[in-house]
DSSP file (Angstrom, degrees, kcal/mol; ACC not computed):
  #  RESIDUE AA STRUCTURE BP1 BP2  ACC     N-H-->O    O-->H-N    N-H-->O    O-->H-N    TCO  KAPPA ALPHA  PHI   PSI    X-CA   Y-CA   Z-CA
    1    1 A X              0   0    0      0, 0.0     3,-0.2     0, 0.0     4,-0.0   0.000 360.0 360.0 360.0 123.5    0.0    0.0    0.0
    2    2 A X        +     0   0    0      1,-0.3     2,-0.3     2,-0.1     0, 0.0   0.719 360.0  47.3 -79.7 -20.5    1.6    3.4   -0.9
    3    3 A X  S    S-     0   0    0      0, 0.0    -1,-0.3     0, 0.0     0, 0.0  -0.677  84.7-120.2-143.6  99.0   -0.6    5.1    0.9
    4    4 A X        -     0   0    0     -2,-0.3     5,-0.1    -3,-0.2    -2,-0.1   0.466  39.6-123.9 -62.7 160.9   -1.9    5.0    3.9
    5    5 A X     >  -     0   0    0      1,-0.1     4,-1.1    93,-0.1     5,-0.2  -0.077  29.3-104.2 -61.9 175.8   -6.3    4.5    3.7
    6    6 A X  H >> S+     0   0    0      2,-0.2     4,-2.0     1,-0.1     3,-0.8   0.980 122.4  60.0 -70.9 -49.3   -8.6    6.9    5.4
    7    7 A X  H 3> S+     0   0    0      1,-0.2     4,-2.8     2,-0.2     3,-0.2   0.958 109.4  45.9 -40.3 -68.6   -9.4    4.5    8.1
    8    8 A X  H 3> S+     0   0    0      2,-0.2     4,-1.0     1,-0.2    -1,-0.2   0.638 113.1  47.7 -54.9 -21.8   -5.6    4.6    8.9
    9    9 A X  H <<>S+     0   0    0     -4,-1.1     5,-3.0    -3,-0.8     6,-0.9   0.764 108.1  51.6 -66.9 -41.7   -5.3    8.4    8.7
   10   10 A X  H ><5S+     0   0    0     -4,-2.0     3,-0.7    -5,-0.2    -2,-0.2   0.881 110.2  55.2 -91.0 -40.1   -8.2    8.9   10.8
   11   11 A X  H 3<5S+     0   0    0     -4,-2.8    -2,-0.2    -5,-0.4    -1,-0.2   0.939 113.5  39.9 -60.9 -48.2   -6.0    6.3   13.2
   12   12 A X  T 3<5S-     0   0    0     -4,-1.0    -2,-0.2     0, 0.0    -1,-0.2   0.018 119.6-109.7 -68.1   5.1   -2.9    8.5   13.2
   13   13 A X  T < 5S+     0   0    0     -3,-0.7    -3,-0.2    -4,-0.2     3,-0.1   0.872  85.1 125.7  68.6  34.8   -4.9   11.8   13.5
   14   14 A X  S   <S+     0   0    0     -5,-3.0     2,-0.4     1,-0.2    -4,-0.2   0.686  73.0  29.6 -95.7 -22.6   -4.0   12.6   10.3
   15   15 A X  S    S-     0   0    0     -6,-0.9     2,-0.4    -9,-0.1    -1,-0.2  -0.989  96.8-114.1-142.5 133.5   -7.6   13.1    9.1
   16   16 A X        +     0   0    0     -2,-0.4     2,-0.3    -3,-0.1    -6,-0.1  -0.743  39.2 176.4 -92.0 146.9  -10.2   14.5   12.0
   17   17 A X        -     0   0    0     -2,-0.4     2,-2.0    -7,-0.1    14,-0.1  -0.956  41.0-117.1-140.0 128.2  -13.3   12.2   13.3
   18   18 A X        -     0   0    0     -2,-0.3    12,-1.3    12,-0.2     2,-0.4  -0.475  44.4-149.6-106.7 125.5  -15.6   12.4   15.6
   19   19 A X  E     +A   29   0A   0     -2,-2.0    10,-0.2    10,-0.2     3,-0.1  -0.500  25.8 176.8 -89.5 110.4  -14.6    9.4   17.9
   20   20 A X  E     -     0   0A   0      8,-2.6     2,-0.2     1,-0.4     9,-0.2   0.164  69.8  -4.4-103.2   6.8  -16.9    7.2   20.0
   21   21 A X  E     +A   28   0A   0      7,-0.9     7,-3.2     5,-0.1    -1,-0.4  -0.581  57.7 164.8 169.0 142.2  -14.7    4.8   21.4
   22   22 A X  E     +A   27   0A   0      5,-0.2     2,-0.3    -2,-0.2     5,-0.2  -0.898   4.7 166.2-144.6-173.9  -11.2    3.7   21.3
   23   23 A X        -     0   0    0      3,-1.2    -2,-0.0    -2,-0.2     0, 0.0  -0.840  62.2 -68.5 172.9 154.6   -8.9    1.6   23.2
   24   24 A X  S    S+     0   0    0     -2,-0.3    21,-0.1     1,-0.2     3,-0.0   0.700 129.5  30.1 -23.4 -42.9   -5.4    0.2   22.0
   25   25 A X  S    S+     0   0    0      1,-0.1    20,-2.1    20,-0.1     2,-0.3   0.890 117.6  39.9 -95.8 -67.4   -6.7   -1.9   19.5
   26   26 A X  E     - B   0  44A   0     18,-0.2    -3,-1.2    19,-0.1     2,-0.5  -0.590  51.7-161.7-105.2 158.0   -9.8   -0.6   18.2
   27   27 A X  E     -AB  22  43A   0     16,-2.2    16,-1.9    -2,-0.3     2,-0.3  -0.997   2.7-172.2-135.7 144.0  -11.6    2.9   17.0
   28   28 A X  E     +AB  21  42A   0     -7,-3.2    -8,-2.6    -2,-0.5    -7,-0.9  -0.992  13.0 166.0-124.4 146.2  -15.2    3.9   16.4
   29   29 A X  E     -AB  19  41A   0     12,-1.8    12,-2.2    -2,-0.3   -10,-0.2  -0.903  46.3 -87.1-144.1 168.7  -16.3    7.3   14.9
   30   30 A X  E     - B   0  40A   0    -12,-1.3     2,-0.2    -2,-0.3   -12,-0.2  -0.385  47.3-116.7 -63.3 141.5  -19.4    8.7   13.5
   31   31 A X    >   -     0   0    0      8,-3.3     3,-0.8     1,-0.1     8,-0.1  -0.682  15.7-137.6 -94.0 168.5  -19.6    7.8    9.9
   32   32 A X  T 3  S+     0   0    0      1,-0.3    -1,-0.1    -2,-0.2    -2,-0.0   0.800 104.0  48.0 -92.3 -11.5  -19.6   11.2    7.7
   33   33 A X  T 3  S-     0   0    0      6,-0.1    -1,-0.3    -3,-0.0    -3,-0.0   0.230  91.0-160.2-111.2  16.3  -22.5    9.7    5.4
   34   34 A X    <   -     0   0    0     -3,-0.8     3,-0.1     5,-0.1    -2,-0.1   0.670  20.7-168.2 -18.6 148.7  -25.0    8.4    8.2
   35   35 A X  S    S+     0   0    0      1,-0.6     2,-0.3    81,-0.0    -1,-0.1   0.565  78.9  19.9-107.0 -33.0  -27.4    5.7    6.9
   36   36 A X  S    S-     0   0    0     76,-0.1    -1,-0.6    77,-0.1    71,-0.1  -0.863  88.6-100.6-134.8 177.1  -29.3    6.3   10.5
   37   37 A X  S    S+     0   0    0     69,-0.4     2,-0.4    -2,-0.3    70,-0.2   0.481 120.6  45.7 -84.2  -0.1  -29.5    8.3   12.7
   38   38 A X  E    S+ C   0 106A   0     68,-1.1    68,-1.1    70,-0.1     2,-0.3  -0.973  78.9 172.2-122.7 127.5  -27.1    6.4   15.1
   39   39 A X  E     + C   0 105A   0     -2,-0.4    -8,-3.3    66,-0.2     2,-0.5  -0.851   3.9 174.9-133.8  92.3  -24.2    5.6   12.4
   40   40 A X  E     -BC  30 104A   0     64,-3.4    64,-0.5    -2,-0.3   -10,-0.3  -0.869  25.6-156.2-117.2 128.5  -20.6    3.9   13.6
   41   41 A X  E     -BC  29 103A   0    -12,-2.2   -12,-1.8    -2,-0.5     2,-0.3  -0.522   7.6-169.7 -90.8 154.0  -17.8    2.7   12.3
   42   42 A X  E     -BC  28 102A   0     60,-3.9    60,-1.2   -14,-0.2     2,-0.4  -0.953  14.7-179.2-116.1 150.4  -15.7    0.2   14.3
   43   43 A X  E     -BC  27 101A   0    -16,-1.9   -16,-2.2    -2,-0.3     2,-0.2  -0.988  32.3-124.6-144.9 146.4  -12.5   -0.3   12.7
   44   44 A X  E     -B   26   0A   0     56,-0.6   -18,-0.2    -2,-0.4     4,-0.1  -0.696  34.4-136.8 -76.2 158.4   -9.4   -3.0   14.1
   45   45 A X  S    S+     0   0    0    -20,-2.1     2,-1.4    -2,-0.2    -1,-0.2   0.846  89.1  84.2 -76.3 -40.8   -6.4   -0.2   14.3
   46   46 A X  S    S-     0   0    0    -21,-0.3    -1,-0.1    -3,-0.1    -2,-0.0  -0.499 101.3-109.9 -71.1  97.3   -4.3   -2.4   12.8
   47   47 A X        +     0   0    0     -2,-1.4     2,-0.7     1,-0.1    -1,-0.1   0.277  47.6 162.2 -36.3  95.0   -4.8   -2.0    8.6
   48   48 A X        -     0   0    0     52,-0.2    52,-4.8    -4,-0.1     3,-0.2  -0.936  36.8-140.9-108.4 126.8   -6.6   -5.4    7.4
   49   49 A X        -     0   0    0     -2,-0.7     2,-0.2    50,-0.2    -1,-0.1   0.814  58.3 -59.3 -60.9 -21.2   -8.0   -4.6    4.0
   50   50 A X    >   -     0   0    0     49,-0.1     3,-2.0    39,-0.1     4,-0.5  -0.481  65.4 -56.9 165.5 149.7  -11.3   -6.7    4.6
   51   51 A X  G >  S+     0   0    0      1,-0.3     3,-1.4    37,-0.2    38,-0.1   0.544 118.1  67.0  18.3 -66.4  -13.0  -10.1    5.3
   52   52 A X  G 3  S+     0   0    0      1,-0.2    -1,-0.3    -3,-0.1    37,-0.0   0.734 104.8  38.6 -33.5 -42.1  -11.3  -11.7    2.3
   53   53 A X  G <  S+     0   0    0     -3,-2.0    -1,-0.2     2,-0.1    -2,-0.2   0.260  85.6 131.1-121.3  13.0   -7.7  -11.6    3.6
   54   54 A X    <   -     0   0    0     -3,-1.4     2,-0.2    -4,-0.5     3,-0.1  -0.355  38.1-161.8 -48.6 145.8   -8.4  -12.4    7.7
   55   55 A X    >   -     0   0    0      1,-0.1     3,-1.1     0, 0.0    -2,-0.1  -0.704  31.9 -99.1-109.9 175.5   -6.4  -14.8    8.9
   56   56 A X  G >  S+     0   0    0     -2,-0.2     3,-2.1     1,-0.2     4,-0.2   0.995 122.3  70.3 -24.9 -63.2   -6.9  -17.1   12.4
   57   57 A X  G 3  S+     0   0    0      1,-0.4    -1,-0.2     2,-0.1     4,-0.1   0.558  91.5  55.2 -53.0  -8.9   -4.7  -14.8   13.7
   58   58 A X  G X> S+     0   0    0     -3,-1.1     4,-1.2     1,-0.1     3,-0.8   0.238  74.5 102.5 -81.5   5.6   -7.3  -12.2   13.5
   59   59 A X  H X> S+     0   0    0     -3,-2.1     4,-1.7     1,-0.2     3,-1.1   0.948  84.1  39.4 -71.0 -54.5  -10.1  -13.7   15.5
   60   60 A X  H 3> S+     0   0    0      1,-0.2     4,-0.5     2,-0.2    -1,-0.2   0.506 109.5  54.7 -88.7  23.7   -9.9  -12.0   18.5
   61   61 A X  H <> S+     0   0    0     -3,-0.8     4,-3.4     2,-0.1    -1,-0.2   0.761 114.7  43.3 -80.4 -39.4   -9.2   -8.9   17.4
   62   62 A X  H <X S+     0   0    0     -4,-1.2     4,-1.0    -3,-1.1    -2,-0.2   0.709 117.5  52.9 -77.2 -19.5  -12.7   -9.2   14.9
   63   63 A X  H  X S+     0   0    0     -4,-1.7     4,-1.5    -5,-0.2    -1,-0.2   0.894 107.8  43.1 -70.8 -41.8  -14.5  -10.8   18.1
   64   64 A X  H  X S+     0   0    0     -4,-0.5     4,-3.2    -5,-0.3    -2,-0.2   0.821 108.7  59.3 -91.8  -1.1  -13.7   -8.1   20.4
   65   65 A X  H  X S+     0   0    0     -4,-3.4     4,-1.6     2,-0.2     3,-0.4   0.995 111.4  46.0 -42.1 -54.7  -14.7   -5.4   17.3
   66   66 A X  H  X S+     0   0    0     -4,-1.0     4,-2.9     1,-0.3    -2,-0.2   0.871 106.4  62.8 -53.5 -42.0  -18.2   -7.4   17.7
   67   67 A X  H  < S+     0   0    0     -4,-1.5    -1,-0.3     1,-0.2    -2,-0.2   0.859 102.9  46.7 -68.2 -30.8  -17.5   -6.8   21.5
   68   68 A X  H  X S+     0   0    0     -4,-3.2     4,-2.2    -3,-0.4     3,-0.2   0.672  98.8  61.6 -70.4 -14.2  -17.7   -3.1   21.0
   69   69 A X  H  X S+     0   0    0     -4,-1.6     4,-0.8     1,-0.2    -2,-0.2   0.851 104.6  56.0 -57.4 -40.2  -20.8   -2.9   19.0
   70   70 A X  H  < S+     0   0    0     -4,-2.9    -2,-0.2     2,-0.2     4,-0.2   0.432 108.7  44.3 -73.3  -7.0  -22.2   -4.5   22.2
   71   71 A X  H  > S+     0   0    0     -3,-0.2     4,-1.7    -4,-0.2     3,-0.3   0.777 114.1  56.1 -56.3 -58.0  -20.8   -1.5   24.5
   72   72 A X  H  X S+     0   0    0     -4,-2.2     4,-1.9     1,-0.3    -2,-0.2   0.775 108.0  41.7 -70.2 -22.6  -22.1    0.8   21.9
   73   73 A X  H  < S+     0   0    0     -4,-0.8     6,-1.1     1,-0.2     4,-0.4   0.896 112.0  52.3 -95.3 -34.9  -25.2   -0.3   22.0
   74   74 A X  H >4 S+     0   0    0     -3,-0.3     3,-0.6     4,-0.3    -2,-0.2   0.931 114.3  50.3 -36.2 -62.4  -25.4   -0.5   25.7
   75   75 A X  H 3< S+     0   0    0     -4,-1.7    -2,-0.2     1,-0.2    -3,-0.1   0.558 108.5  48.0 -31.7 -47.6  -24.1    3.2   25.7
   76   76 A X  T 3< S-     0   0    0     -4,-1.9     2,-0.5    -5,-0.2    -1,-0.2   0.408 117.0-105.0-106.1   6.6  -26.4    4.6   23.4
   77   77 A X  S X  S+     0   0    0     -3,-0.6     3,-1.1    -4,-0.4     2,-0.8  -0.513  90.2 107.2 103.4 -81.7  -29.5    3.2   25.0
   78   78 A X  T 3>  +     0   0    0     -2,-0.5     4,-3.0     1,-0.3    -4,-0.3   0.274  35.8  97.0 -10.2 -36.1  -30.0    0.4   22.1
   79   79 A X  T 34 S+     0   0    0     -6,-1.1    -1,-0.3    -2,-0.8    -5,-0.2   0.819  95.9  36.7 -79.4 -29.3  -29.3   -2.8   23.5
   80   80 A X  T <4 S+     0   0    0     -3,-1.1    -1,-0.3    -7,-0.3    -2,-0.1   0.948 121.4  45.5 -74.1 -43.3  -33.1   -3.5   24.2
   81   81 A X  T  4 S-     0   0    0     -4,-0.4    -2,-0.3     1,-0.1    -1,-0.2   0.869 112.3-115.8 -81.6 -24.5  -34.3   -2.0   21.4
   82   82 A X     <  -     0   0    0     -4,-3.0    25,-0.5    -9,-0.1     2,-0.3  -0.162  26.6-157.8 124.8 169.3  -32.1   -3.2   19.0
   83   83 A X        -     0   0    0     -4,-0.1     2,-0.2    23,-0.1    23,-0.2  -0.988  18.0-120.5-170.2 155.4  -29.4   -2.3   16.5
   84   84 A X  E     -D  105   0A   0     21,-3.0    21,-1.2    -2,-0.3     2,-0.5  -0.808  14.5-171.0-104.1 142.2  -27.8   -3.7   13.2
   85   85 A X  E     +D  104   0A   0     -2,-0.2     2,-0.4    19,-0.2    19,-0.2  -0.888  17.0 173.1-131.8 121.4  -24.0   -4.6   12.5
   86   86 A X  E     -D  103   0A   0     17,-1.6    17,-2.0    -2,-0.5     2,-0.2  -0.899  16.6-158.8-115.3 150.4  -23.4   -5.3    9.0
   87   87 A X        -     0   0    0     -2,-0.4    15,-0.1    15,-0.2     2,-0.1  -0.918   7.3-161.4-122.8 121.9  -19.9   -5.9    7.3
   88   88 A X        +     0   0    0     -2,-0.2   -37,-0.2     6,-0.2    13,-0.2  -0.380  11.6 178.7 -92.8 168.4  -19.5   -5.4    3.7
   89   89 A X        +     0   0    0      1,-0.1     2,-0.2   -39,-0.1     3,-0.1  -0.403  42.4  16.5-176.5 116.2  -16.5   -7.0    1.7
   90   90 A X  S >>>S-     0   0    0     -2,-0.1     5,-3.3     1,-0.1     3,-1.9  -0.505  88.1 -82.6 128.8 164.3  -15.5   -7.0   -1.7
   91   91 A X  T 345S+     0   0    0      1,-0.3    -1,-0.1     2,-0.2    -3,-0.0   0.883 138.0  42.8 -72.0 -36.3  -16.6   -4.7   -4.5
   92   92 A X  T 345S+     0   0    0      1,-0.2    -1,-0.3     2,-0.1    -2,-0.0  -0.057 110.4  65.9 -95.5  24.1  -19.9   -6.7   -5.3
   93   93 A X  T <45S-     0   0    0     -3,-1.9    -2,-0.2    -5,-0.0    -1,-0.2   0.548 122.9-110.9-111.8 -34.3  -20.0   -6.7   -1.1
   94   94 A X  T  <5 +     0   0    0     -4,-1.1     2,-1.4     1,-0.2    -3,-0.2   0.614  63.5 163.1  83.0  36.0  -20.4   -3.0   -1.4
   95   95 A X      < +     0   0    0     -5,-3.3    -1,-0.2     1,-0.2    -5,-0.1  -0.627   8.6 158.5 -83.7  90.7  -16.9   -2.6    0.1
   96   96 A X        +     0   0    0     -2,-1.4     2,-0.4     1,-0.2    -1,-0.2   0.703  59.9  56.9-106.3   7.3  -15.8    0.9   -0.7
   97   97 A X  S    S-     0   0    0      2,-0.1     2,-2.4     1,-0.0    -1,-0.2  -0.941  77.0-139.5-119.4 131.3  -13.0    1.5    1.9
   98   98 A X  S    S+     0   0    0     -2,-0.4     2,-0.4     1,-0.1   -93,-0.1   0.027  76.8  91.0 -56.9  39.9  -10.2   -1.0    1.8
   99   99 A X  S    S-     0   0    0     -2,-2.4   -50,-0.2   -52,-0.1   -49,-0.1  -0.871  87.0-108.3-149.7 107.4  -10.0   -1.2    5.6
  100  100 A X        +     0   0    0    -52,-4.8   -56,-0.6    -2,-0.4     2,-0.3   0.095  57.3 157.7 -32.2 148.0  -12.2   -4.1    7.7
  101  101 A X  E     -C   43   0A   0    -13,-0.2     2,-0.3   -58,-0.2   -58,-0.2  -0.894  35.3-135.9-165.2 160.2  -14.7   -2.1    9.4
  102  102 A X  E     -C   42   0A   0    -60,-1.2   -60,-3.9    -2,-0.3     2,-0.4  -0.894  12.0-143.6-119.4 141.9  -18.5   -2.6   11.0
  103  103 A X  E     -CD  41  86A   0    -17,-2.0   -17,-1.6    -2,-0.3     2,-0.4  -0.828  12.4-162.8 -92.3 134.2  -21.5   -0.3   10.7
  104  104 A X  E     -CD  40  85A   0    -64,-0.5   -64,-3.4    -2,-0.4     2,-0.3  -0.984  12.0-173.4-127.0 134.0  -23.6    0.0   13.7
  105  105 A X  E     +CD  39  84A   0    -21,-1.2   -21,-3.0    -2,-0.4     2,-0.2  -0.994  13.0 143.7-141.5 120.8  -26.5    1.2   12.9
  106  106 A X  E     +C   38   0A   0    -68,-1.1   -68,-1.1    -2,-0.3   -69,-0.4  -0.702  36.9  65.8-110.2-168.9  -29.5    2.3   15.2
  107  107 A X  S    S+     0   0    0    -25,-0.5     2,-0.4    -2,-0.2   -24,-0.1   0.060  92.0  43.8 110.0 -44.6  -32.0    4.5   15.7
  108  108 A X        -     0   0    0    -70,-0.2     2,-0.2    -2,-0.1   -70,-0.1  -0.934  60.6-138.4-142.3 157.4  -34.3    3.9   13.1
  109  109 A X        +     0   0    0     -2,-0.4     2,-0.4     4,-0.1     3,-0.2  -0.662  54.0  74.1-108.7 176.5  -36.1    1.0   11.3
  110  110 A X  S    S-     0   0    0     -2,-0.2     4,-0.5     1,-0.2    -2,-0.0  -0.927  90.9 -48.6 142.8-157.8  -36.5    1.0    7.7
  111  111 A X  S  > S+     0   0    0     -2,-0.4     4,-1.5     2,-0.1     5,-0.2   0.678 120.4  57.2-120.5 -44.4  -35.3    0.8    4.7
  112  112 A X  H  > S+     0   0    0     -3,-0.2     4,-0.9     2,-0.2    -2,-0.1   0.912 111.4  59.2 -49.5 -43.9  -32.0    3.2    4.9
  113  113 A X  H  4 S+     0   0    0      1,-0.2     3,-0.3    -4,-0.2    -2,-0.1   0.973 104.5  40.6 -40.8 -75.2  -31.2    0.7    7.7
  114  114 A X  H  4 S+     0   0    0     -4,-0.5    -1,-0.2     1,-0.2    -2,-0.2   0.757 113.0  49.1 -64.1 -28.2  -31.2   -2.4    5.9
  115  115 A X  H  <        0   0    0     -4,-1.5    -1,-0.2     1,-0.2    -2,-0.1   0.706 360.0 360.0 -85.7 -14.0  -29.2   -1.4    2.4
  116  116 A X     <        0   0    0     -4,-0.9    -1,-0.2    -3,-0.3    -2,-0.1   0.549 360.0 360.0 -37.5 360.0  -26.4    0.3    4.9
């Protein structure tokens, strides 16, 4: 990669975000294009380009992503009412940033919900 992604700028404070959790390992930020009205990305810090190229050695970094969609949703009031976590990957995935990521999505039901 020649250059780092946006997901990796926005990890090095190179590009600003407004940031809803982090911890050594992982970051979540608002996403800029919301799909609902609660819209987050969870992202590993460390650059894996998506689903496709996990290894084992990934699991429990990609579990404990899952485990902060379950804080967040705790956080924001959701966990009863429910919430979505979708990951896309691959071009016909709808993948358009190369850098594994989760949408968490509340807030709303619907139809913006579900193509997200």
């Amino acid at each position: 990669m020649s250059e780092p992604c946006v997901f990796c700028r926005i990890v090095a404070r190179q590009t600003p975000a407004d940031i809803e959790y982090e911890d050594d390992e992982i970051l979540a930020f608002r996403d800029l294009y919301p799909k609902a009205p609660i819209h987050i990305l969870i992202i590993p810090k460390r650059h894996i380009a998506s689903v496709a190229t996990l290894t084992p050695a990934d699991a429990a970094l990609v579990g404990k992503c899952f485990l902060v969609a379950r804080g967040l949703g705790e956080a924001k009031g959701m966990a009863e009412r429910g919430y979505r976590v979708n990951c896309h990957s691959g071009p016909e995935g709808g993948q358009v940033v190369y850098h594994l990521h989760l949408h968490f999505l509340a807030g709303r039901r619907g139809e913006a919900v579900q193509r997200a």
